[in-house]
N, C-alpha and C positions, 0 to 999 in steps of 0.2 A: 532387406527387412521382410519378414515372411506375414502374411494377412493377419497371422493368429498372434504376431504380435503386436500389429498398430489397432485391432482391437479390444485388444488388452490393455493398451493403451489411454485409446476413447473410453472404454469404460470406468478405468482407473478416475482420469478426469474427473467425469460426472460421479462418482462414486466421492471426490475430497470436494468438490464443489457441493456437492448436495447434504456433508458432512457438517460445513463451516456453516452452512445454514441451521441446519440446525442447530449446531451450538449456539449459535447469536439467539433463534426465537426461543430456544428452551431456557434459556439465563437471561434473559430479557432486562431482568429486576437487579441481576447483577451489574448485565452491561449498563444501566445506567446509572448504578452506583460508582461504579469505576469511572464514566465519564464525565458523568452534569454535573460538576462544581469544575473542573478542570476547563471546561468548557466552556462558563460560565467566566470563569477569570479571566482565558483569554477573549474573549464577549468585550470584558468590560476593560480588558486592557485596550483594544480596538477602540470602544467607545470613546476612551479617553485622549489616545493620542489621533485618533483619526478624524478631527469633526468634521460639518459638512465643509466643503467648500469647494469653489469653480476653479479647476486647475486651468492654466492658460500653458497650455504644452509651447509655448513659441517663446517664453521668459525662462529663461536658463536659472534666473535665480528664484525663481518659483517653483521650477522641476525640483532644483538641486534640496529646497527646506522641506518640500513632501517627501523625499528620497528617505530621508534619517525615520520620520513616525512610521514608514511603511515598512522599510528594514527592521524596524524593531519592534513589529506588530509581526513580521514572518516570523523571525527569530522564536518570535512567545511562541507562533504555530507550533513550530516546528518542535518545542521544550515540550508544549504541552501535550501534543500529538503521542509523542513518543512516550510519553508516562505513561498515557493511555492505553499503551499499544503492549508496554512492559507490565503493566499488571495484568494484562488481559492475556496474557501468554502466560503470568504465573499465575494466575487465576486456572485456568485449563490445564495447565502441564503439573502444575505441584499443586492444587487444590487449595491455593492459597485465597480464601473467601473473603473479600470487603466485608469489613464489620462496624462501617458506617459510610456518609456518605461523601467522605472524602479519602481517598486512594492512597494509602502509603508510598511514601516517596522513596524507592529503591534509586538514590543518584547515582551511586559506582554502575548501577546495570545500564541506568538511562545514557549515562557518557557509553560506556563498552556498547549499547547498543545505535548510539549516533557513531562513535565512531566504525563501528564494522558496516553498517550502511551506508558509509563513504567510501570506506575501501572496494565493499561488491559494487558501489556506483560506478568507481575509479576503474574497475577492473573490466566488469560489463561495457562499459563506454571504448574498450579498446580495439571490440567488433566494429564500430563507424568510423575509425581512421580509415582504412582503405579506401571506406565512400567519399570522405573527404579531400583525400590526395586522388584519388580519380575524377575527381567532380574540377579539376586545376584544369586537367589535360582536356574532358570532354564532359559535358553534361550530363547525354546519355549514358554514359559508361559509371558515371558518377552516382547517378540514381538507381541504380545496379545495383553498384556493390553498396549503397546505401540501404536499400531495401532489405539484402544479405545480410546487413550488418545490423540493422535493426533486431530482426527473427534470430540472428546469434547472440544477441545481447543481451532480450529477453529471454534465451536459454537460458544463457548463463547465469545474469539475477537468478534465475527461480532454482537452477543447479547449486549456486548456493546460498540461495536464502536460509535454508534452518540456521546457519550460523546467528540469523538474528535472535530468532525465540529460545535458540543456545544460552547468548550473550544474556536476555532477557531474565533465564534462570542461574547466570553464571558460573554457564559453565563454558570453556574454552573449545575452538573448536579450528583444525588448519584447514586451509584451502584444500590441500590434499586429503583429510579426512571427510569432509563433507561431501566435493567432488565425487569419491569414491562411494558412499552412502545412496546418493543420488543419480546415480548409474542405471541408465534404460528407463528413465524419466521424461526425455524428451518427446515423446506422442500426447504424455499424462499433459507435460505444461500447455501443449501448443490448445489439448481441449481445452485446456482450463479458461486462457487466452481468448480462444473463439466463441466460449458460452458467455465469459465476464464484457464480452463488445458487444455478444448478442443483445444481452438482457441491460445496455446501459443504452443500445441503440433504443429497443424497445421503452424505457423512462423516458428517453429524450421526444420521442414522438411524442407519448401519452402526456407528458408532460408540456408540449406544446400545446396539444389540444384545448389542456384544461385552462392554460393560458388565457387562451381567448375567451373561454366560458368563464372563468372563474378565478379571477387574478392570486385574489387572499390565497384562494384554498391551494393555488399551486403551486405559492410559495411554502406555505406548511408542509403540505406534500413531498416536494422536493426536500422541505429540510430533515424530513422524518428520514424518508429514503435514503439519502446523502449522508446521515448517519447507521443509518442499520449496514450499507453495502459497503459503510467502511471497517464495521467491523467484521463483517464476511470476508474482505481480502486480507483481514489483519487475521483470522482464523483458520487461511487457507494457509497462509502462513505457518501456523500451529500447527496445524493437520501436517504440513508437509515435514516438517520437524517430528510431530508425534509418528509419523507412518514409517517412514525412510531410517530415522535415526534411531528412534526409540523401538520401532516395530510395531507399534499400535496397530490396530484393526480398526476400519474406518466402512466396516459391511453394518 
């Protein structure tokens, strides 16, 4: 691989990372129209099945009656996450604008888009088998090819992520087509990768700090941030789909 293309590379990175930024602060009013009632329901679905209580992890049948509210408090995550995630990708790619403050429920996209994010789960995850049949024979050998298969896996999600914000505006898209779209991407992901650990290492200090000075405000803080940086990965997404597939320009 020649200098002038892992360059191009790095640049590319910081060029979709600096992109999804801005889209989150410049629609700010949109993002939380698309969000805070989705948000809010899964809040109070929480509320409701989760009250307080002192789990006693050593009673099996105490684990076993928190297991079903907690399963079914993911689940809402996971429905409502994903609404989110699908209007915020037609919001940006088809100009599709919230016109109040609850988010139309596109459901045929939200299934097409849980299911194709199992399949690149299912598919990405077949990079750590080696580490796992290695890890039988030798530990060391196993943390190897683990390690390997980590950094190939994460390739691969991000080689084929646009199928999500595809699915999102539905439109169909094969392994093979996106694959090929996403071709000499792999310097772009790895910066992506390495600035999104940077800057999450960076919150987690600063957000320690404030801990100790400042309990309240660090949880505000954190809950502000926690929201803004998730819809920055959910637009790097976008970006990656807009640049690769579509050809967008992201200068």
């Amino acid at each position: 691989m020649s200098r002038s293309i892992v360059i191009e590379g790095i640049m590319q990175g910081f060029k979709i990372v600096m992109h999804a930024f801005r889209m989150v602060w410049n629609n700010l009013k949109e993002a939380l129209q698309i969000s805070l009632i989705p948000l809010l329901i899964v809040g109070a679905v929480a509320y409701v099945l989760l009250p307080s209580f002192d789990l006693d992890v050593s009673d099996p049948e105490a684990v076993a009656q928190a297991l079903q509210p907690l399963l079914l408090v993911w689940l809402a995550w996971i429905i409502v996450t994903t609404w989110i995630f699908v209007s915020w990708h037609r919001y940006v790619l088809l100009e599709e604008y919230p016109t109040g403050w609850m988010p139309a429920l596109h459901l045929s996209q939200i299934l097409s888009y849980l299911g194709h994010g199992l399949m690149i789960g299912l598919v990405a995850g077949l990079a750590l088998v080696p580490g796992a049949v290695f890890a039988a024979a030798s530990p060391t050998l196993g943390s190897i090819f683990l390690f390997i298969g980590v950094i190939g896996a994460i390739l691969i999600f991000y080689r084929l992520v646009p199928m999500l914000p595809a699915a999102a505006i539905g439109r169909r898209m094969k392994f093979a087509e996106v694959w090929a779209a996403t071709e000499g991407a792999n310097g772009t992901i790895v910066t992506i990768i390495l600035i999104l650990i940077v800057i999450q290492s960076i919150l987690q200090l600063a957000f320690g700090t404030l801990a100790a000075i400042a309990p309240m405000l660090e949880v505000i803080a954190s809950m502000g941030f926690t929201f803004f940086l998730g819809l920055v990965n959910v637009s790097i997404l976008t970006t990656f789909y807009g640049h690769y597939v579509e050809g967008r320009s992201i200068d």
